[in-house]
C-alpha beads as a LAMMPS data file, in Angstrom:
LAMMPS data file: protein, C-alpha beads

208 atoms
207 bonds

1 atom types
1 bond types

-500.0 500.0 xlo xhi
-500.0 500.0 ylo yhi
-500.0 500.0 zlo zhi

Masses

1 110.0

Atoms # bond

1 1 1 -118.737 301.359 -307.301
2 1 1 -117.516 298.038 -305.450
3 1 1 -117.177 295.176 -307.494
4 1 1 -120.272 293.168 -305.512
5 1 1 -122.552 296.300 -306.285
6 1 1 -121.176 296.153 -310.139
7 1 1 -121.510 292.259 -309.919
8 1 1 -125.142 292.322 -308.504
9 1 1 -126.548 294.451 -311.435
10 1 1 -124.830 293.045 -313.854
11 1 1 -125.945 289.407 -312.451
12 1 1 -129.651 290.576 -312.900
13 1 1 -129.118 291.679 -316.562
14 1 1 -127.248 288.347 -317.631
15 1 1 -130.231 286.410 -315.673
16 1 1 -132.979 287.969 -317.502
17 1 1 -135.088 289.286 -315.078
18 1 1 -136.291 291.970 -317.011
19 1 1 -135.234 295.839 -316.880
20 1 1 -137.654 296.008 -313.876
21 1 1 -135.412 294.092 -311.633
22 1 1 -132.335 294.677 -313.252
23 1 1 -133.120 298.470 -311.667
24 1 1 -134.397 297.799 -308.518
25 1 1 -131.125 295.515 -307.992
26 1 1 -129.355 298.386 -308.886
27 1 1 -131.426 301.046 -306.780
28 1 1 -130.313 298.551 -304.232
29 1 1 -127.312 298.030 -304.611
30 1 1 -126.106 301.758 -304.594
31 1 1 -128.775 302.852 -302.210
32 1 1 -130.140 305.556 -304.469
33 1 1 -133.121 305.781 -307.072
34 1 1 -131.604 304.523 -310.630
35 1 1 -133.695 304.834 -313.882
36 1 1 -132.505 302.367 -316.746
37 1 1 -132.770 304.456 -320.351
38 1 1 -132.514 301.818 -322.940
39 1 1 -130.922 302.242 -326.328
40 1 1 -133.928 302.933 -328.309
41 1 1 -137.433 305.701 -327.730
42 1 1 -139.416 304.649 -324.988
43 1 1 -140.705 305.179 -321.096
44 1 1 -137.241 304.668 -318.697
45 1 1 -138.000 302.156 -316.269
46 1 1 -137.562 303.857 -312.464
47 1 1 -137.046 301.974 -309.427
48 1 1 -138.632 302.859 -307.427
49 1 1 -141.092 304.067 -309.772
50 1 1 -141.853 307.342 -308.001
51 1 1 -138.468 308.648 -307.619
52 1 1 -138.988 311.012 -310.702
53 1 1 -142.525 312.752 -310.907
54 1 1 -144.699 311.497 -314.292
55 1 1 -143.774 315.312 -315.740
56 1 1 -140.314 314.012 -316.119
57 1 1 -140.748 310.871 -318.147
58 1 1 -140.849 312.541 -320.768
59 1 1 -136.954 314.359 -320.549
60 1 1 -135.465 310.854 -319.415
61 1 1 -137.346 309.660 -322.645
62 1 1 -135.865 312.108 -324.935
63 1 1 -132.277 311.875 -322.803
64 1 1 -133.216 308.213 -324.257
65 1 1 -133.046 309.349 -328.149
66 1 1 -130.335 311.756 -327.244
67 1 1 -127.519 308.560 -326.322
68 1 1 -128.995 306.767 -329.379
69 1 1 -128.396 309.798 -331.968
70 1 1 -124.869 309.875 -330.059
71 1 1 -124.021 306.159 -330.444
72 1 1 -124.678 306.591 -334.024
73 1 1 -122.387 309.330 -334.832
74 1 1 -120.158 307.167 -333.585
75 1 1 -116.843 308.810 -330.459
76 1 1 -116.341 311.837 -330.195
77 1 1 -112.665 311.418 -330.922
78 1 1 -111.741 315.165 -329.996
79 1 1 -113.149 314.545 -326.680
80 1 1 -111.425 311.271 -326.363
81 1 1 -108.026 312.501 -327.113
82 1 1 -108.590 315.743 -324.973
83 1 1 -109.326 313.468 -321.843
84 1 1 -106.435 311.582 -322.317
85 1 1 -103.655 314.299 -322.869
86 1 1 -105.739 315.898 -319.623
87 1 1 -105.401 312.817 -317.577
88 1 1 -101.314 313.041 -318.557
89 1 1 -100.340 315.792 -315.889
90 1 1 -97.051 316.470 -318.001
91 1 1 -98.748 317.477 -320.586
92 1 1 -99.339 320.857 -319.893
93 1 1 -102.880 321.311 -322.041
94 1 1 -104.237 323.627 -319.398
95 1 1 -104.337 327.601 -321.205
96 1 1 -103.764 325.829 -324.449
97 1 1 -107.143 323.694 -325.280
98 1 1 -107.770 325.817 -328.298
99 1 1 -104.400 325.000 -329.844
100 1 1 -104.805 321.344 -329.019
101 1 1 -108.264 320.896 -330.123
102 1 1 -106.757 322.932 -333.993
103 1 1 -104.114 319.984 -333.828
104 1 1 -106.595 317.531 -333.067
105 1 1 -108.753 318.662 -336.387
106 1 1 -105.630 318.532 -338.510
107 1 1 -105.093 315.016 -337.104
108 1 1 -108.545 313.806 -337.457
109 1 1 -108.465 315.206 -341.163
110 1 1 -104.686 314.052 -342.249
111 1 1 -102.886 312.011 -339.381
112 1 1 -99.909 312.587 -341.865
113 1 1 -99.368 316.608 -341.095
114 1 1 -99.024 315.956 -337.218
115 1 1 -96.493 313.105 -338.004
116 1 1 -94.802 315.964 -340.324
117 1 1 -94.686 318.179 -337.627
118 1 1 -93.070 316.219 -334.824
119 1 1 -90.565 314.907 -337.250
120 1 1 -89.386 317.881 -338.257
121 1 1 -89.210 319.886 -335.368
122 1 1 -89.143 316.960 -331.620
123 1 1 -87.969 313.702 -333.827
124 1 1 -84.912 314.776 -333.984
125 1 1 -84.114 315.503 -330.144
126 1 1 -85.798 311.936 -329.148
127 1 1 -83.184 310.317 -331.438
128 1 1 -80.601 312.099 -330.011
129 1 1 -81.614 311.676 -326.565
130 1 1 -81.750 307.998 -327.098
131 1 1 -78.636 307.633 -328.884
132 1 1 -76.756 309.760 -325.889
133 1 1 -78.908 308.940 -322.542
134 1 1 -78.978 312.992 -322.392
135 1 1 -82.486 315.142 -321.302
136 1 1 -82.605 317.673 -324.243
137 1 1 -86.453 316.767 -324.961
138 1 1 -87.638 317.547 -321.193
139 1 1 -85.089 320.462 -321.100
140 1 1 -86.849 321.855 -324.169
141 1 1 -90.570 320.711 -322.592
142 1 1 -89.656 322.274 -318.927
143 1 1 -88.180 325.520 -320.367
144 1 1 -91.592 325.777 -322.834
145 1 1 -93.869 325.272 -319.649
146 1 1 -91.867 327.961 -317.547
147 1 1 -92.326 330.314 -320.840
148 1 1 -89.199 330.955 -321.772
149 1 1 -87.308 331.332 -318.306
150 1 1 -83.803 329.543 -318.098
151 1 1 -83.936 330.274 -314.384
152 1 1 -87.049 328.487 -313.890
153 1 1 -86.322 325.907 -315.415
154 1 1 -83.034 325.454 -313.875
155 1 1 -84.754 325.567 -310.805
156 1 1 -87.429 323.001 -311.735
157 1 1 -84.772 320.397 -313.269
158 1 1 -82.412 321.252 -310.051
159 1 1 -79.696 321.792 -312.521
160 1 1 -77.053 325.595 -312.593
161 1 1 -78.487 327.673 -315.549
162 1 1 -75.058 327.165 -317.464
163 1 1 -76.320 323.344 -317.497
164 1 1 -79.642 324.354 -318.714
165 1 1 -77.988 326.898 -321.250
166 1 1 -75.841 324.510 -322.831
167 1 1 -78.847 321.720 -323.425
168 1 1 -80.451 324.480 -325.143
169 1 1 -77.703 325.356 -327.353
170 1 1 -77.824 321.685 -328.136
171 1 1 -81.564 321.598 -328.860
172 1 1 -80.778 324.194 -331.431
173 1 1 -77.998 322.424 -332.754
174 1 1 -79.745 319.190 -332.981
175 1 1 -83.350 320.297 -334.186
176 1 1 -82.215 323.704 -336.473
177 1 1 -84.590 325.511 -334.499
178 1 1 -84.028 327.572 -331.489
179 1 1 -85.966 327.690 -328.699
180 1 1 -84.619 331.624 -327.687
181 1 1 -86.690 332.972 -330.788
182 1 1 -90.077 333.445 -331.012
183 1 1 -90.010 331.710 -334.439
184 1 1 -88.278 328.389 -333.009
185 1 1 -89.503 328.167 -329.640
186 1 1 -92.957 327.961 -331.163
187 1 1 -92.312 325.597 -333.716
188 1 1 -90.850 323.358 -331.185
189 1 1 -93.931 323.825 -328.858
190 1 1 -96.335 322.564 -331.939
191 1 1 -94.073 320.024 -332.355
192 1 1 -94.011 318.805 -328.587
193 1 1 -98.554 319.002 -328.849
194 1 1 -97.965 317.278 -332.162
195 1 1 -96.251 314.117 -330.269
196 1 1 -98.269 314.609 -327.288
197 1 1 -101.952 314.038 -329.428
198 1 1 -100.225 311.192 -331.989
199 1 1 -98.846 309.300 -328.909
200 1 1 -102.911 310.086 -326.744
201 1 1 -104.372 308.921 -330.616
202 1 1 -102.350 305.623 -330.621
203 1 1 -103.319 304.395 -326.971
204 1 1 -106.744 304.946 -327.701
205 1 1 -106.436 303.173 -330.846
206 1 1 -105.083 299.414 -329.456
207 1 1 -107.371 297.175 -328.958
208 1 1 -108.831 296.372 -325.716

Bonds

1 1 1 2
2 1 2 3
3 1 3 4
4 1 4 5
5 1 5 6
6 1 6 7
7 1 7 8
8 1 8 9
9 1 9 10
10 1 10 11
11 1 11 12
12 1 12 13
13 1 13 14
14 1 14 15
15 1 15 16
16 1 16 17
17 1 17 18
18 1 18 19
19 1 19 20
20 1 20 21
21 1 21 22
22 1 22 23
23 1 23 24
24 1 24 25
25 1 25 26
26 1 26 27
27 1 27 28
28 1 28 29
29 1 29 30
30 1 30 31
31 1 31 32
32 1 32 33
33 1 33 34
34 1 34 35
35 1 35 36
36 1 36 37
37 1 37 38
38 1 38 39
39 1 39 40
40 1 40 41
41 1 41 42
42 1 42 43
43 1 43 44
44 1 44 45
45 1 45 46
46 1 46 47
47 1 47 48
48 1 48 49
49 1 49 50
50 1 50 51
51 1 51 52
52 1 52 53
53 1 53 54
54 1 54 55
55 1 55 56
56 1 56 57
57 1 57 58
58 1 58 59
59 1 59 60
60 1 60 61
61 1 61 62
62 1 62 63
63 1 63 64
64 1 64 65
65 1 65 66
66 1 66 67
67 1 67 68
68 1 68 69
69 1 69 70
70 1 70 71
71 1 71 72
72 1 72 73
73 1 73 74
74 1 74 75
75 1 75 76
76 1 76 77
77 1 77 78
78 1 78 79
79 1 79 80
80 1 80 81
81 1 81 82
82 1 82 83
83 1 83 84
84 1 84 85
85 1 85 86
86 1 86 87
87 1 87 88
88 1 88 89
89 1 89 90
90 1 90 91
91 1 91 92
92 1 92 93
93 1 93 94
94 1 94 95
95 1 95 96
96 1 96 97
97 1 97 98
98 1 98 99
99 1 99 100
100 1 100 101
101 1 101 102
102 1 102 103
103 1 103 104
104 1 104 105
105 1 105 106
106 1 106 107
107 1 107 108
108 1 108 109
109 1 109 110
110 1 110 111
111 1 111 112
112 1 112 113
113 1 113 114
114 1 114 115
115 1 115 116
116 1 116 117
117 1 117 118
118 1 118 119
119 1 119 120
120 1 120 121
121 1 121 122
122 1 122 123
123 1 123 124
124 1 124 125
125 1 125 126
126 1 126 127
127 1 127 128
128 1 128 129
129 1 129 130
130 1 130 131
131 1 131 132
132 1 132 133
133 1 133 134
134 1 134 135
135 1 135 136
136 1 136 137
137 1 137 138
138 1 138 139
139 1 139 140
140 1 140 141
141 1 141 142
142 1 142 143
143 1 143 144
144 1 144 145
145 1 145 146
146 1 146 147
147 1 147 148
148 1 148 149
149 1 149 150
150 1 150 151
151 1 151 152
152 1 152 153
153 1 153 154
154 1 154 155
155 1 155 156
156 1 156 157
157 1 157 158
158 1 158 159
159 1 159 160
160 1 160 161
161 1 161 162
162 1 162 163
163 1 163 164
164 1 164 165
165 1 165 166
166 1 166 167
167 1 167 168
168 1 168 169
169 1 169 170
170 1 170 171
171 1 171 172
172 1 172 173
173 1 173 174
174 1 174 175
175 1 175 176
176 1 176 177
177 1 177 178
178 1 178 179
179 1 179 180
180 1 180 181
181 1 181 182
182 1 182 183
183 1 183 184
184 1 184 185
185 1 185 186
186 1 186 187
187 1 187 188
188 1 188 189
189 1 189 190
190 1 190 191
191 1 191 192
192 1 192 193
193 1 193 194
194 1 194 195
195 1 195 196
196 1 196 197
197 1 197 198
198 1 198 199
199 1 199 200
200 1 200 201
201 1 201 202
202 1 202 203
203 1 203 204
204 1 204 205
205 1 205 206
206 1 206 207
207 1 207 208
């Protein structure tokens, strides 16, 4: 939507003309039929008013009490946080919703586990990393996405697999956990979601 066609609705609300207008202005506007469902039970107003036959009314009218029920449960924050890790491409949530959306409930319930987790497993590294200016946390996130493969991830990074070998070492070195075993690499996985849905939870928590 342009910012006139935005301004022009939003120029018949403030004015008020009445939801009437304010939809024709916005039928207008976008060139399209628009139906304005207002935040409490009632007939939508159309414009124009026979876009939608009469049997409809009735389904826009209980869309109607379907967004006020939904206001009043107040954000969905699972959905919230799962559109923002998805909108971060590094994230990697695709094949693993069902493991973010468990994190998400423990977060939701106890913010204090997920800080737990990604300080006992990540926190480490991202000290480290900013103490030395050296890439052990994306070594450890690259060689997670590519499952395991050094080669892979050597190939991804454009670094020799010795390089990519030795950062690992240090991750296990640094962290106590190593991501070779199945034990460690998983730990470190939970604990790269962990930081992934606490840093996603924070943005969507500043104001404005």
């Amino acid at each position: 939507m342009s910012h006139s066609t935005s301004l022009a609705i939003v120029s018949s609300a403030v004015a008020g003309d009445g939801l009437e207008r304010v939809a024709r202005s916005a039928s207008e506007a976008l060139g399209h039929p628009v139906a304005v469902i207002c935040p409490a039970p009632g007939t939508p107003v159309l414009w124009p008013a026979e876009a939608v036959p009469a049997a409809r009314l009735d389904e826009l009218a209980a869309a109607a009490e379907a967004i006020v029920r939904l206001l009043g449960e107040g954000p969905d924050w699972e959905a919230m946080l799962l559109a923002s890790l998805l909108s971060n491409p590094e994230t990697g949530i695709a094949g693993q919703e069902e493991t973010y959306r468990l994190l998400i409930g423990v977060m939701l319930r106890d913010p204090s586990e997920l800080e737990q987790l990604r300080d006992s497993t990540i926190a480490p590294l991202l000290a480290y990393d900013g103490e030395h200016d050296t890439e052990l946390l994306v070594t450890l996130e690259t060689f997670l996405a590519r499952h395991g493969s050094t080669t892979e991830t050597a190939e991804a990074m454009q670094l020799h697999r010795h390089t990519v070998g030795y950062r690992l070492s240090r991750v296990q070195e640094v962290s106590g956990l190593s991501p070779y075993e199945s034990d460690g690499r998983e730990r470190l996985s939970l604990g790269l979601k962990a930081a992934q849905i606490l840093a996603a939870w924070d943005r969507l928590s500043q104001p404005g």
